[in-house]
C-alpha angles and dihedrals in degrees: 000000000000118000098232086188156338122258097215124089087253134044109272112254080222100059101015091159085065112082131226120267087244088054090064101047094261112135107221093156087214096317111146128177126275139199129202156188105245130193132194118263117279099035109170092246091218077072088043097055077038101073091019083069092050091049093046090052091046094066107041082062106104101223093047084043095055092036082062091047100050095061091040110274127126108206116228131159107203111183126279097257097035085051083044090053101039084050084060099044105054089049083060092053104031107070087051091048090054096045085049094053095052090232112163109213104210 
């Protein structure tokens, strides 16, 4: 497996060899990767504010914080809808983006 690019605005200080999408021709427009606590559908959402809280204290706390930011993530905890939406949003854009890089998944 071989990392075509990096979905953040700079290089990443992890993989610095790897270029930004920007750097080979793909239009992002400041879009960068995420990655997320999930839950099933249904989930009462008292459960859900539940663990959302706990996130969003994990990565306020200086030594997680800086764990995430030593292999290249930066912690957020957005708020259960606006992850939910982004999540949708980027299923809807993605697929066009791959059929207009000509990238082959193999």
């Amino acid at each position: 497996m071989r990392a075509l690019a990096v979905l953040q605005d700079n290089r990443s200080d992890t993989v610095p060899q790897v270029p930004t999408a920007a750097q080979v021709g793909l239009k992002m427009e400041g879009d960068t990767g995420w990655f997320g606590l999930l839950a099933p559908a249904g989930t009462a959402p008292e459960v859900v504010d539940d663990v959302w809280r706990a996130v969003r204290q994990a990565v306020t706390e200086p030594d997680f914080r800086a764990r995430l930011l030593a292999i290249g993530f930066e912690p957020i905890a957005d708020q259960p809808r606006a992850f939910a939406d982004r999540i949708v949003s980027d299923a809807l854009k993605f697929p066009a983006l791959l059929r207009d890089s000509g990238v082959a998944l193999q």
